[in-house]
C-alpha positions as CSV (number, residue, x, y, z in Angstrom):
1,X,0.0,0.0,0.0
2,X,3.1,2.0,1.1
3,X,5.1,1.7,-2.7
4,X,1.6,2.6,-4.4
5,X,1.0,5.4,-2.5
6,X,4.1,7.0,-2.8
7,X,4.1,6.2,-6.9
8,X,0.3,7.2,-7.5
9,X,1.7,10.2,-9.4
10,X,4.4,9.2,-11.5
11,X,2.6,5.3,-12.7
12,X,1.7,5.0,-16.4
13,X,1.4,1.1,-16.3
14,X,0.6,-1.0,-13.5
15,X,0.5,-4.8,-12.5
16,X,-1.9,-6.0,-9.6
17,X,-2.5,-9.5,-8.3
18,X,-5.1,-9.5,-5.7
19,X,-5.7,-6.0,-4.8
20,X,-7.9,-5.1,-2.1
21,X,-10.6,-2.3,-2.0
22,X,-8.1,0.2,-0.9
23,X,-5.4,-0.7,-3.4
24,X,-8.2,0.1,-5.9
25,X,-8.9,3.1,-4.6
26,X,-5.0,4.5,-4.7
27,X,-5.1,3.0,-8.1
28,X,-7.9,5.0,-9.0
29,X,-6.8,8.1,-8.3
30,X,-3.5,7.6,-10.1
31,X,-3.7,10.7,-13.0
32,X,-0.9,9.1,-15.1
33,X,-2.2,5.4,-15.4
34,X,-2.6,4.4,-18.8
35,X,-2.8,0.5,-18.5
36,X,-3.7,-1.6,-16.1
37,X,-3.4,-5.5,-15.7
38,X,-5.2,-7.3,-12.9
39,X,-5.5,-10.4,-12.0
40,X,-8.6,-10.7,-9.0
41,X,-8.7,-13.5,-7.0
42,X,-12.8,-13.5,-6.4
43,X,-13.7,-10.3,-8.8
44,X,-16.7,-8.4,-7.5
45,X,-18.7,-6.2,-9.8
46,X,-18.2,-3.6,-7.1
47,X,-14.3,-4.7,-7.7
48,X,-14.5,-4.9,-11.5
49,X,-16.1,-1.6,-11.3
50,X,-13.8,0.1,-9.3
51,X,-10.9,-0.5,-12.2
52,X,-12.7,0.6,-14.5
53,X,-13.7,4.2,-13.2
54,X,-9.7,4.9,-13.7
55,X,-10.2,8.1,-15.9
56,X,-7.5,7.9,-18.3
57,X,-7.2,4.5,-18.8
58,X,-6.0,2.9,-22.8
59,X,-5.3,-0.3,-21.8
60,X,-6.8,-2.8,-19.3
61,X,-6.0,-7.0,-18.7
62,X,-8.2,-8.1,-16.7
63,X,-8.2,-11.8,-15.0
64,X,-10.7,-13.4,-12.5
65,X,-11.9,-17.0,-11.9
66,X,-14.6,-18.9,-13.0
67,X,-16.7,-18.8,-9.9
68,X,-16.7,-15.0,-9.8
69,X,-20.0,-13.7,-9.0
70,X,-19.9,-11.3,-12.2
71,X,-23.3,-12.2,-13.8
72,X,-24.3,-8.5,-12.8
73,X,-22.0,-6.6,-14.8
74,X,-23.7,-7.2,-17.7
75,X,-25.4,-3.4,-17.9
76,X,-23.6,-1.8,-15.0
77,X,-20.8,-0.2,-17.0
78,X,-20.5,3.0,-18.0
79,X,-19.4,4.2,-22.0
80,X,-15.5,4.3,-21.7
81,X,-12.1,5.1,-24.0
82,X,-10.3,1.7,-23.4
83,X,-8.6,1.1,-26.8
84,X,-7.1,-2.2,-25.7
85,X,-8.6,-4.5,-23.6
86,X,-7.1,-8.1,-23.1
87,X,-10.3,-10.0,-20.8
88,X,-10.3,-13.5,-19.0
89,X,-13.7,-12.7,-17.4
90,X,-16.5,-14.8,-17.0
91,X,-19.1,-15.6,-17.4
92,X,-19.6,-14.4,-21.3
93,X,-21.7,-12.0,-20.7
94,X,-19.7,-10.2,-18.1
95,X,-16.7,-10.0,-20.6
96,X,-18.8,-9.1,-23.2
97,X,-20.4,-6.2,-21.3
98,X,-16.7,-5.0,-20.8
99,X,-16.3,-5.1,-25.0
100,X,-19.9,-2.9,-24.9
101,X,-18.5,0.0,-22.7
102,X,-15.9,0.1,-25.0
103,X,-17.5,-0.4,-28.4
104,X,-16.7,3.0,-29.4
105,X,-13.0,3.4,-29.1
106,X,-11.6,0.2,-28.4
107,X,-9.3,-0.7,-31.9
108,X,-7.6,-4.6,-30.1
109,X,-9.7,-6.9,-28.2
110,X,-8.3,-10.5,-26.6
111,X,-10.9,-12.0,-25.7
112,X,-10.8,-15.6,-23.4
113,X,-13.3,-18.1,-25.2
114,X,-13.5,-21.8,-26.4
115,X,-14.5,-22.9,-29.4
116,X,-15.5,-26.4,-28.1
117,X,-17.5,-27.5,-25.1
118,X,-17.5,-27.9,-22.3
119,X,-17.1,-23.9,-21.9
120,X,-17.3,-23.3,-26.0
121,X,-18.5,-20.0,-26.7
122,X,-20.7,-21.4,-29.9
123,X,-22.6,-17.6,-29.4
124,X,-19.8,-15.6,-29.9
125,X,-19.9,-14.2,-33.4
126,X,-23.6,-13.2,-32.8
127,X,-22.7,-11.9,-29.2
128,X,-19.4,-10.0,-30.8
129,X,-21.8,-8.4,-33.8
130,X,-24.1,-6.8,-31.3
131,X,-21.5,-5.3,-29.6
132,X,-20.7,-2.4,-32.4
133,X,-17.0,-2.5,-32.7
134,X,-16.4,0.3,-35.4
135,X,-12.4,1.1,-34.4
136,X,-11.5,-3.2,-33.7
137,X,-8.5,-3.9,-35.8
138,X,-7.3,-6.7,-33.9
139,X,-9.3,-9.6,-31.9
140,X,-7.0,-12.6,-30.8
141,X,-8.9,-15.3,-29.1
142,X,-7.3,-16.5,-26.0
143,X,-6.9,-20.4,-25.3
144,X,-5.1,-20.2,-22.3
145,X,-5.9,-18.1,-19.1
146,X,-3.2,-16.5,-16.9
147,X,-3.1,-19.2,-15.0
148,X,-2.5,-21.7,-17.8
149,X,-5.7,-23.4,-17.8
150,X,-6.4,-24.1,-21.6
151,X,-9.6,-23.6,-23.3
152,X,-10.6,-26.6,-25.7
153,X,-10.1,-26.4,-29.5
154,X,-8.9,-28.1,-32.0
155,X,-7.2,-26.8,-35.1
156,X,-10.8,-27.4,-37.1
157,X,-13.4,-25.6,-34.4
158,X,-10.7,-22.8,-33.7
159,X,-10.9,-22.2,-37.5
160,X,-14.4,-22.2,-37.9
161,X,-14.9,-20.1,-35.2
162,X,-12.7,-17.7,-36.1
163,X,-14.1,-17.6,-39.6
164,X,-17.8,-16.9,-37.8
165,X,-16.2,-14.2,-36.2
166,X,-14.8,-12.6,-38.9
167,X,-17.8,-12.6,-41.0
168,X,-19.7,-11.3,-38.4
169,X,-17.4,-8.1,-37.7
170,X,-16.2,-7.5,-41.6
171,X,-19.5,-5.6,-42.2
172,X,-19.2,-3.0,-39.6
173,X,-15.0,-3.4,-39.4
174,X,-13.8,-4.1,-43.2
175,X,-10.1,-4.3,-41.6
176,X,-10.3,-6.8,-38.9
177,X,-8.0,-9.4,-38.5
178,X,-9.2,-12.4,-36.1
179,X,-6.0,-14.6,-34.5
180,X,-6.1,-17.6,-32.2
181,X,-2.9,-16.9,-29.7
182,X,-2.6,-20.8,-29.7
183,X,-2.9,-21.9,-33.2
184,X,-2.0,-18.6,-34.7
185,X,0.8,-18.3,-32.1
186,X,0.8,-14.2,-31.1
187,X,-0.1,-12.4,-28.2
């Protein structure tokens, strides 16, 4: 608490694991902090919430696990300027309501998402196409969380899931690329 205290003014990017409520609140009020990756043990919305109201922010990674009670951030976010934005959130619709409150600006997405079962994401063109992405240049699906748990896919569902993807974003995005970090090896 000490170190971010006394660095609030000078931090442009910042790495947190775990942060409790006042942590957030000193990252908050940082006025330099540009990106921020976060990994929360058991994310809150009231948590998720809290990084999000930094008011300069371009850049946010944001990890939680599975069992997160985040089902309520689906229309709790405010609009936003994030123009990178790298999510392991779940459920879906929680990290999708993170892509919304960005739709506007945000230009790189990496999003966490299956393409098979048992946590396949067979949704996620339609869910990606109501989201309005006019500035996304660059959506990377992510197969493996920060923690190294892999999502399932094989070479033939990540392809045709990425293919579903593009074709639903082309319309609105004519110069989006869509990448698989694991078969298409970036990050």
């Amino acid at each position: 608490m000490l170190v971010l205290q006394r660095a609030a003014a000078s931090v442009e990017v910042l790495h947190v694991v775990g942060p409790q409520e006042q942590h957030l609140r000193v990252v908050r009020a940082m006025p330099k902090l540009r990106e921020l990756h976060v990994a929360l043990p058991r994310a809150t919305v009231r948590e998720l919430e809290q990084v999000l109201a930094v008011p300069e922010l371009a850049g946010l990674e944001a990890h939680c696990p599975l069992d997160s009670p985040l089902a309520g951030l689906r229309c709790r976010l405010p609009a936003a300027g994030l123009q990178w934005l790298r999510t392991a959130v779940y459920p879906l619709s929680a990290a999708l309501a993170l892509v919304r409150a960005h739709a506007a600006t945000l230009r790189e997405l990496q999003l966490l998402a299956a393409s098979e079962q048992p946590y396949g994401c067979p949704d996620l063109a339609a869910e990606l196409r109501t989201c309005r992405l006019r500035q996304l240049r660059r959506l990377v699906l992510l197969r493996r969380t920060l923690d190294a748990v892999p999502c399932r896919h094989t070479v033939d569902t990540c392809r045709r899931q990425k293919i579903g993807v593009y074709d639903a974003l082309v319309e609105s995005v004519p110069d989006v690329t869509v990448l698989c970090n694991a078969c298409d090896d970036v990050e």
